[in-house]
C-alpha positions in Angstrom: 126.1 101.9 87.7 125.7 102.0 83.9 122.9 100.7 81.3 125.4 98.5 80.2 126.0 97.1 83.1 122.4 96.2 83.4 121.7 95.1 80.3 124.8 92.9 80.6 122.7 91.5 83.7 119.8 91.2 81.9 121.4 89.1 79.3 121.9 86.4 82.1 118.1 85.3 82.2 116.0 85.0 79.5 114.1 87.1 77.6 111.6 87.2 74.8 112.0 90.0 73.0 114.3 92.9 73.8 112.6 96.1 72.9 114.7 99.0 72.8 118.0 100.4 73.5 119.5 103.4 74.3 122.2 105.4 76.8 119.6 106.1 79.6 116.5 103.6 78.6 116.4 99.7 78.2 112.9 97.9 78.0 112.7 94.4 77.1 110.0 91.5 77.2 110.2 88.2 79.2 108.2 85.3 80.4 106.4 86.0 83.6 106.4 82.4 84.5 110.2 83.9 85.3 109.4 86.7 87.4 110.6 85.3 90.5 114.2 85.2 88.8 113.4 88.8 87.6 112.5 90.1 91.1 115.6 88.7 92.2 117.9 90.3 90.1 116.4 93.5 89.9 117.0 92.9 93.7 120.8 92.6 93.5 121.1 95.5 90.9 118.9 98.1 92.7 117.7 97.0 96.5 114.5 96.1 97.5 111.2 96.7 95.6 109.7 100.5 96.1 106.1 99.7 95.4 105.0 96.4 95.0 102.1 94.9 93.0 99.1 95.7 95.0 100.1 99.1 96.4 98.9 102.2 94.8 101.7 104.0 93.3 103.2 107.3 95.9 102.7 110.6 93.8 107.0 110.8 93.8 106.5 107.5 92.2 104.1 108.4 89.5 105.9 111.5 88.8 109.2 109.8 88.6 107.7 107.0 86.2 105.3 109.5 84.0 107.6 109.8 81.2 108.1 106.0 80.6 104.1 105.4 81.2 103.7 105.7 84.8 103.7 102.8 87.1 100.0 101.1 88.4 99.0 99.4 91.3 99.3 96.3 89.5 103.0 97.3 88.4 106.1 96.6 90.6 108.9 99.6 91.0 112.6 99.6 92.0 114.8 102.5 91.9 117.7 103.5 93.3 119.9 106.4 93.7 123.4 106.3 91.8 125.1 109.9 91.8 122.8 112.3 90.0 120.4 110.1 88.5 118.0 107.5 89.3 117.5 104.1 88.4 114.0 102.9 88.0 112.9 99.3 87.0 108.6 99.0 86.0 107.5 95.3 85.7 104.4 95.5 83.4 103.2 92.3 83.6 100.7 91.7 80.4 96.8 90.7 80.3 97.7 88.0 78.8 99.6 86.5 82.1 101.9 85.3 79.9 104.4 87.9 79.3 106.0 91.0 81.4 107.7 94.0 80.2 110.1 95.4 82.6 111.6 98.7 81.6 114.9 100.1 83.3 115.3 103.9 83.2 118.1 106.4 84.0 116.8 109.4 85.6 118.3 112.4 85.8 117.5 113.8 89.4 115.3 117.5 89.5 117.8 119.9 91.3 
Protein backbone atom coordinates (compact mmCIF):
# COMPACT_ATOMS: atom_id res chain seq x y z
CA UNK A 1 0.00 0.00 0.00
CA UNK A 2 1.19 3.54 -0.98
CA UNK A 3 -0.05 7.29 -0.05
CA UNK A 4 -1.04 7.46 -3.38
CA UNK A 5 -2.98 4.92 -3.32
CA UNK A 6 -4.88 6.32 -0.48
CA UNK A 7 -5.17 9.51 -1.41
CA UNK A 8 -6.42 8.24 -4.80
CA UNK A 9 -9.19 6.65 -2.38
CA UNK A 10 -9.71 9.57 -0.66
CA UNK A 11 -10.43 11.44 -3.72
CA UNK A 12 -13.61 9.16 -4.20
CA UNK A 13 -15.75 10.90 -1.30
CA UNK A 14 -15.78 14.33 -0.53
CA UNK A 15 -13.75 16.46 1.17
CA UNK A 16 -13.57 20.07 2.36
CA UNK A 17 -10.36 20.99 2.40
CA UNK A 18 -7.25 18.90 1.81
CA UNK A 19 -4.54 19.88 4.13
CA UNK A 20 -1.28 18.58 3.36
CA UNK A 21 0.60 16.33 1.36
CA UNK A 22 3.55 14.47 1.40
CA UNK A 23 5.43 10.83 0.77
CA UNK A 24 4.46 9.38 4.24
CA UNK A 25 1.67 12.00 5.56
CA UNK A 26 -1.79 12.98 4.12
CA UNK A 27 -4.37 15.01 6.37
CA UNK A 28 -7.39 16.40 4.93
CA UNK A 29 -10.81 17.88 6.15
CA UNK A 30 -14.36 16.59 5.53
CA UNK A 31 -17.89 16.90 6.55
CA UNK A 32 -18.72 14.68 9.54
CA UNK A 33 -22.27 14.46 8.45
CA UNK A 34 -20.07 11.87 6.03
CA UNK A 35 -18.35 9.85 8.54
CA UNK A 36 -20.20 6.82 8.06
CA UNK A 37 -18.85 6.79 4.39
CA UNK A 38 -15.39 7.66 5.98
CA UNK A 39 -15.44 4.70 8.45
CA UNK A 40 -16.26 2.65 5.67
CA UNK A 41 -13.47 3.27 3.57
CA UNK A 42 -10.90 3.54 5.94
CA UNK A 43 -12.42 0.04 6.60
CA UNK A 44 -11.58 -1.45 3.13
CA UNK A 45 -8.10 0.30 3.09
CA UNK A 46 -6.88 -0.69 6.47
CA UNK A 47 -9.32 -3.39 8.44
CA UNK A 48 -11.29 -2.80 11.24
CA UNK A 49 -11.08 0.33 13.64
CA UNK A 50 -8.20 -0.08 16.47
CA UNK A 51 -9.73 2.20 19.06
CA UNK A 52 -12.96 3.55 18.66
CA UNK A 53 -14.52 6.87 19.81
CA UNK A 54 -15.17 6.24 23.44
CA UNK A 55 -12.27 4.01 24.34
CA UNK A 56 -9.24 5.49 25.91
CA UNK A 57 -6.32 5.34 23.68
CA UNK A 58 -3.73 1.87 24.57
CA UNK A 59 -0.18 3.42 25.40
CA UNK A 60 1.12 1.57 21.85
CA UNK A 61 -1.49 3.69 20.41
CA UNK A 62 -0.53 6.95 21.94
CA UNK A 63 3.02 6.30 21.28
CA UNK A 64 2.38 5.31 17.71
CA UNK A 65 0.09 8.57 17.10
CA UNK A 66 2.36 11.18 19.32
CA UNK A 67 4.17 12.60 16.43
CA UNK A 68 0.96 13.50 14.39
CA UNK A 69 -0.84 14.78 17.89
CA UNK A 70 -1.70 11.74 19.58
CA UNK A 71 -5.11 10.11 19.34
CA UNK A 72 -8.02 10.86 22.36
CA UNK A 73 -10.73 9.00 23.56
CA UNK A 74 -12.96 10.94 21.47
CA UNK A 75 -10.74 10.13 18.32
CA UNK A 76 -11.09 6.90 16.20
CA UNK A 77 -7.78 4.96 15.06
CA UNK A 78 -6.99 2.42 12.26
CA UNK A 79 -3.74 1.13 11.37
CA UNK A 80 -2.44 -1.61 9.77
CA UNK A 81 0.73 -3.30 9.10
CA UNK A 82 2.16 -3.17 5.42
CA UNK A 83 5.86 -4.42 5.25
CA UNK A 84 7.97 -2.23 7.51
CA UNK A 85 5.74 0.51 8.17
CA UNK A 86 2.50 1.24 9.60
CA UNK A 87 -0.49 2.73 8.42
CA UNK A 88 -2.47 4.80 10.81
CA UNK A 89 -5.70 6.72 10.07
CA UNK A 90 -6.87 9.53 13.32
CA UNK A 91 -10.45 10.89 12.75
CA UNK A 92 -10.45 14.31 14.71
CA UNK A 93 -13.80 15.11 14.61
CA UNK A 94 -14.09 19.13 15.42
CA UNK A 95 -16.00 21.07 18.29
CA UNK A 96 -17.87 22.40 16.00
CA UNK A 97 -19.66 18.86 14.95
CA UNK A 98 -19.46 20.02 11.78
CA UNK A 99 -16.20 19.06 10.43
CA UNK A 100 -13.60 16.03 10.96
CA UNK A 101 -10.04 15.91 10.14
CA UNK A 102 -8.79 12.47 9.45
CA UNK A 103 -5.00 12.23 9.07
CA UNK A 104 -3.35 9.07 7.39
CA UNK A 105 0.27 8.38 8.35
CA UNK A 106 3.07 6.07 7.16
CA UNK A 107 4.99 4.75 10.01
CA UNK A 108 8.08 3.46 9.94
CA UNK A 109 8.11 0.41 12.34
CA UNK A 110 10.84 0.69 15.63
CA UNK A 111 13.22 -2.42 15.10
Amino acid sequence: MEIKEVIEKCKTLNVYEERFVADNYYEIVFYTKDNDQWLKLCTELLGPVKKAVGIAPSQEDAELTKKYGGVRENQTLFTKEAGNTIVAAMFWPWQDEVRTTLKIAFIAKQP
